[in-house]
C-alpha positions in Angstrom: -122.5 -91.9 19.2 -119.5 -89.9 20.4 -118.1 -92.4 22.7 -118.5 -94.9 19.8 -116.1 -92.7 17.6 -113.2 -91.9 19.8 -113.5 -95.3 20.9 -113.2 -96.7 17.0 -110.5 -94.1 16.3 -108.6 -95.3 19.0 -108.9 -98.6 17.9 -107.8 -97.6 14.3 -104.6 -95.8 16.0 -103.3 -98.7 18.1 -104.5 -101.2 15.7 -100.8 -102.2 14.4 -99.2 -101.8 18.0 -98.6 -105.1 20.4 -96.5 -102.6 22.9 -95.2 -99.7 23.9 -92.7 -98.7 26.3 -91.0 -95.4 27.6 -88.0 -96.2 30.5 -85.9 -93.8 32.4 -82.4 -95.5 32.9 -79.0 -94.7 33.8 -76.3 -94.4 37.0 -75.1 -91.6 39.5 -71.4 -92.2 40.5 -69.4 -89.4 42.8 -65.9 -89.9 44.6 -62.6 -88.1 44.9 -60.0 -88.8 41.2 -56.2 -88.0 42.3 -53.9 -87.2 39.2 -50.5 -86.3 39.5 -49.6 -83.2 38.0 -47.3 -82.0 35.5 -44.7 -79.6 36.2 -46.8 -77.0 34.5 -49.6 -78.1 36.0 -47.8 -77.7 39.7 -45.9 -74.1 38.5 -50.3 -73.1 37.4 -51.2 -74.0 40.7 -53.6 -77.2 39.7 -55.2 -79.2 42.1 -54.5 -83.0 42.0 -57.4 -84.3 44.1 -60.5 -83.6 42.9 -64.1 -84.3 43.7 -65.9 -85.8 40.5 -69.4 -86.8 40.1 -72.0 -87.2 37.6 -75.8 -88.1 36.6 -76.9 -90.2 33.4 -80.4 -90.7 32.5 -81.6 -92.1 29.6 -84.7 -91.8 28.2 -85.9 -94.6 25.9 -89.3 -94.6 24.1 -90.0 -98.1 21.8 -92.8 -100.0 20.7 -93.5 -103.4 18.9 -95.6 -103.7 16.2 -98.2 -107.0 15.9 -95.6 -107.9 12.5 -92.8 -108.4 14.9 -90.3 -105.4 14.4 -89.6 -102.9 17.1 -89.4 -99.4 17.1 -87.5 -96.9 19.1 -85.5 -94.2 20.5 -83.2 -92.5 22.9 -81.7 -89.1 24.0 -80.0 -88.4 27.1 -79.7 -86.3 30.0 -76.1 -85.7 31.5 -74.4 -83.2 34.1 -71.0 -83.8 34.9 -68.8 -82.2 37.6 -68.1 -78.6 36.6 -70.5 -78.5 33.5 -73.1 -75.4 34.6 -76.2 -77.4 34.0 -77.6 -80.6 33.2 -76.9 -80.8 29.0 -79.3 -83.0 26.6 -77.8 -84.9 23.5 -78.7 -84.9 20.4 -81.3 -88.6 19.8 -81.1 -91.6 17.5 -84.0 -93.5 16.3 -83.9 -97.3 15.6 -86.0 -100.5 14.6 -85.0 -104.0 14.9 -86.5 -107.4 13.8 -85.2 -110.9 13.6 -81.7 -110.0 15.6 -80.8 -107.4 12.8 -81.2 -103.7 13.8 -80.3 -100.1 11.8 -79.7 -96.8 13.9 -80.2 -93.6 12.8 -78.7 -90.4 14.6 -76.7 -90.5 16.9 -75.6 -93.5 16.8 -73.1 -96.0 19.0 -70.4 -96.7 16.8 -69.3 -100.0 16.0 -65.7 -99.7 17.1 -66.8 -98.0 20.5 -69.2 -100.7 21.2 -66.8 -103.8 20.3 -66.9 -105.9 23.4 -63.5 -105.9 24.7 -61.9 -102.7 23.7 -62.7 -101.0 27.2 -62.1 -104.8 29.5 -59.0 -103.1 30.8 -60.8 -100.6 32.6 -61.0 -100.4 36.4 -62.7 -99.0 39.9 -66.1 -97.7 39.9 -64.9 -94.7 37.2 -64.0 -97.3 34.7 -60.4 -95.4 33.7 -57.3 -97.5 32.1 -54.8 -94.7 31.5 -53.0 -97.6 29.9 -54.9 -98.6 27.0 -58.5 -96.9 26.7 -56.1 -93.5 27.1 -54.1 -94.3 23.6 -56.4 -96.1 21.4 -57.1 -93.4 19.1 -59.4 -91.0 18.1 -63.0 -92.2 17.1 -66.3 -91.4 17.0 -68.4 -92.5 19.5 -72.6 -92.2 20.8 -72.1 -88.4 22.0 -73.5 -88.2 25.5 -74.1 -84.1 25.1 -74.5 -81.6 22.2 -72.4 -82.4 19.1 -69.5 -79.8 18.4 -70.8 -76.2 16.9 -68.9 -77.5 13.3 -70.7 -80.9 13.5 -74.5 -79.3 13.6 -75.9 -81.6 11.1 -73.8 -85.0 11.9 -75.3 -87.9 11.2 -74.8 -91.8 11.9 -76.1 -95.0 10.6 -75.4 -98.3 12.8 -76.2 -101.6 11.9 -76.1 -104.7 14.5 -76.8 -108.5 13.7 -76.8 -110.9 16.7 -76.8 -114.4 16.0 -76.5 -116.8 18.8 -72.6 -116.3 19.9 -71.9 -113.8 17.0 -72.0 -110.1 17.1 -71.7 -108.5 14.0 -71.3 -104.2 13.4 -70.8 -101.9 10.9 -70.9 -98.2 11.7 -71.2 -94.6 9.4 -71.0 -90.9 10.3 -70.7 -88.2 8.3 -69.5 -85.0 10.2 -71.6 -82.9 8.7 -74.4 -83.8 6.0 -74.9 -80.1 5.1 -71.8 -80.7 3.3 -70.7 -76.7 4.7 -67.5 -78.5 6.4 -66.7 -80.8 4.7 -63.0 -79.4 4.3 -62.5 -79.7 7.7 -63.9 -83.2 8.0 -63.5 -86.6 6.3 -66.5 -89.8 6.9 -65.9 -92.4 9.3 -66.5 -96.0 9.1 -66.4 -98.5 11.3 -66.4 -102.2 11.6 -66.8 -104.8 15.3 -67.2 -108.4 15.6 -67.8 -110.6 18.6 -67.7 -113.9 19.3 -68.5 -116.0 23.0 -67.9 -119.4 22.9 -69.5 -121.4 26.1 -69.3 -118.1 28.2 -65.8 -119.0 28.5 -63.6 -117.1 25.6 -64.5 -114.2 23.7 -63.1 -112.8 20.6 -63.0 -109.2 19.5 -61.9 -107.7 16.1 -62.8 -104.2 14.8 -61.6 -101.1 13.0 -62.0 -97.2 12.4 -61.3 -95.6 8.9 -60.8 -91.7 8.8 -61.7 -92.0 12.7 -63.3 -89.3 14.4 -63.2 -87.9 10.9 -59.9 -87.0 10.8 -58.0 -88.1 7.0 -56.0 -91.1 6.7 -56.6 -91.7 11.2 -56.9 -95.4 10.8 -57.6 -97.6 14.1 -57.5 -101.7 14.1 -58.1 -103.4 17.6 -57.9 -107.5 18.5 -58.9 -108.7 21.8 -59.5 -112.1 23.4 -60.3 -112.9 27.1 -60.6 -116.3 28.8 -62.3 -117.4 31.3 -59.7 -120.1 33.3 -61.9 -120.4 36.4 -65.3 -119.7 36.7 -64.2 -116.8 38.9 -61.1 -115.5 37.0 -60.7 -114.3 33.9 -57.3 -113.1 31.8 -57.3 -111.5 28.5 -55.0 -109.8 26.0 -55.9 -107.1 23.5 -54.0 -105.2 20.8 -54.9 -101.7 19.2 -52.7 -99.9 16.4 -53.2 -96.1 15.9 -50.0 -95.4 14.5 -52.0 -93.7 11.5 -53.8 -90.9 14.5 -52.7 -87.4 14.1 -54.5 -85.6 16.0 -54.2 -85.3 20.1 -56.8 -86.3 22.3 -55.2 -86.7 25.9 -50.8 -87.5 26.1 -49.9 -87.4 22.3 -48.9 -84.2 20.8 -50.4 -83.5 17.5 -47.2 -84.0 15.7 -46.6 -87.8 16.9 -49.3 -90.8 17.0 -50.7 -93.1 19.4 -48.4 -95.9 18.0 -49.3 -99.7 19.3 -50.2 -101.0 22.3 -50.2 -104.5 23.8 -52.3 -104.6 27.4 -52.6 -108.2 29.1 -55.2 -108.0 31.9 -57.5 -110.0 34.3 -59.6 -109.8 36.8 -60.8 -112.4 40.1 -63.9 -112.7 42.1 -63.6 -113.3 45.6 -65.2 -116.0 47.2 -67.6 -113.7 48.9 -69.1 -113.4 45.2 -69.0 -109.4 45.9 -65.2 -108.4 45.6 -63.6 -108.8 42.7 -59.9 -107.0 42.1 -58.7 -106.4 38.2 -55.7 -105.4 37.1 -53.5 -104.7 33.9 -50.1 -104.1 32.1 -49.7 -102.3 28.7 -46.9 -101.7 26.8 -47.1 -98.5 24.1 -44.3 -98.1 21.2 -45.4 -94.3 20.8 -43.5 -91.3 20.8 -44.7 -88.2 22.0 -42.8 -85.3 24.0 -44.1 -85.9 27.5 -43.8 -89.9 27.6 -41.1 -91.5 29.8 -41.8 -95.0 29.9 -42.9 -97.8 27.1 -44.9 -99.0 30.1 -47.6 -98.6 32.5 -49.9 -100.6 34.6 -53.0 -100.6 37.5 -54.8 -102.6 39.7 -58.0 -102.0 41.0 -61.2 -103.3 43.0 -65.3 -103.6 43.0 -67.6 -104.3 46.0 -71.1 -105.3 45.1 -73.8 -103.7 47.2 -76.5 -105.1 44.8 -77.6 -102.5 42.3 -74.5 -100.4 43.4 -70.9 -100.8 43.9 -67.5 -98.9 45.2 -64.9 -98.8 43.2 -60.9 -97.5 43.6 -57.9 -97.5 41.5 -54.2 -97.5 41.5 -52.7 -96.4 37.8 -49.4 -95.3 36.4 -49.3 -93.8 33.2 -46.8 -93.3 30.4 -45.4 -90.3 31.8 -44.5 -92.0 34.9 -47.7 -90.3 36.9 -49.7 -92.1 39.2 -53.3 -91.4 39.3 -55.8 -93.1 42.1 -59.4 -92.9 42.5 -62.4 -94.3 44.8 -66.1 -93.7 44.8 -69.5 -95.9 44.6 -71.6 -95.9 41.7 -75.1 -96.8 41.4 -77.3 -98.0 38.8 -80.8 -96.7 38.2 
């Protein structure tokens, strides 16, 4: 009689459920990143060479239910070079059914996740000090802990794929608890995509009060063509002339400005090498910058669920930076 009810409460338990699933995913990636320094930097006694590694691992949890929609959720485990442990981040939740799907948490933002916004990036650390380095300030899915004024952030995504369209719309609210809310504004967020024959692609999207910060508006346009089955050139365009607030080269009291990158990449006939490059032009103004241009080239070797990676960058203070390592996916 026992064994009859647990085995009918279990029934009763996994009644609505047609799956579940939990996954451990991620990479490891380790090499040496050389930055030239500033003259501060030099007179401080920085190192330019640097040994940099790190570990991912995502844990996902999801399950489908017998109606069709799908259930689920992530949170991550992350150590970077120098950090003095391994860090978790805060989670987001989500369900999906009939290509639409709502995230709750912390979410990936729909400007961070447009399709094109980071195609300039190269070598196995996936860096462009040209154009991913001066695209503004915007929230984005926070790989570790949120900042100790952003306790109770929250973010709602929502993300409709049909056929060749990708359509995105992103919210986050600093903090909820409404305790800063002087010192933070709400950001939203809007991405499309579009693939055509797995040939061109089309990108559009757009941050308002980015990274909560007032008035920090961010529009980005991309396209890439394919022109050879094994060769690829694209051209994309992000304004942040409205970002006041410094997150890498721009002082707090100039902007970003606008930045034209054109960029391509070609696969050897080996099918494993394939060499990327780019050149971006910037309009913006800040102390430190010496040059309305910059530019890189870089390269990939498949291994087959690994690849090593190097690149050659100058940025808009006339320094060169180079890196090389091997990343591997898990």
């Amino acid at each position: 009689m026992k064994k009859a009810l647990i085995a009918s409460t279990a029934l009763l338990l996994t009644a609505g459920v047609a799956a579940a699933d939990v996954t451990i995913s991620g990479y490891g990636r380790t090499g040496v990143i050389y930055y030239e320094n500033t003259a501060a930097q030099d007179a401080a006694g920085v190192n330019e060479a640097r040994i940099v590694s790190r570990l991912r691992m995502n844990i996902d949890a999801s399950t489908s239910t017998d109606s069709g929609v799908d259930f689920g959720a992530r949170f991550r485990l992350q150590w970077d070079q120098g950090d003095a442990g391994t860090g978790s981040n805060p989670g987001k939740l989500w369900v999906s059914a009939q290509g639409f799907t709502v995230e709750v948490g912390n979410v990936d933002t729909a400007l961070d996740s447009n399709g094109l916004i980071y195609a300039t990036e190269l070598g196995s650390y996936d860096r462009s000090v040209g154009f991913s380095a001066v695209t503004g300030n915007f929230f984005a899915y926070s790989a570790k802990s949120y900042g100790l004024d952003q306790a109770d952030r929250v973010g709602i995504r929502a993300l409709y794929t049909l056929a060749d369209v990708e359509l995105q719309a992103s919210y986050v609210d600093p903090d909820q608890s409404g305790v800063n809310e002087a010192n933070h504004e709400e950001e939203f967020s809007l991405s499309a995509d579009y693939t055509w024959n797995d040939r061109l692609e089309l990108s559009a999207a757009a941050a308002f009060n980015g990274e909560g910060i007032d008035g920090n508006d961010i529009f980005f346009l991309g396209a890439r063509y394919a022109v050879m089955e094994n060769a690829r050139i694209g051209l994309n365009y992000v304004n942040a002339e409205d970002s006041a607030v410094n997150a890498g080269p721009v002082s707090a009291t100039n902007n970003y400005g606008q930045t034209f990158a054109l960029y391509g990449d070609y696969t050897l006939v080996d099918g494993r090498t394939n060499i990327e490059a780019y050149i971006a032009n910037n309009d913006g103004d800040w102390a430190a910058k010496e040059t309305d241009n910059a530019f890189g080239i870089g390269v990939n070797y498949d291994l087959g669920g690994a690849r090593l990676g190097a690149s050659l960058q100058r940025d808009y203070e006339e320094r060169v930076t180079a890196d090389m390592g091997v990343r591997f996916e898990f």
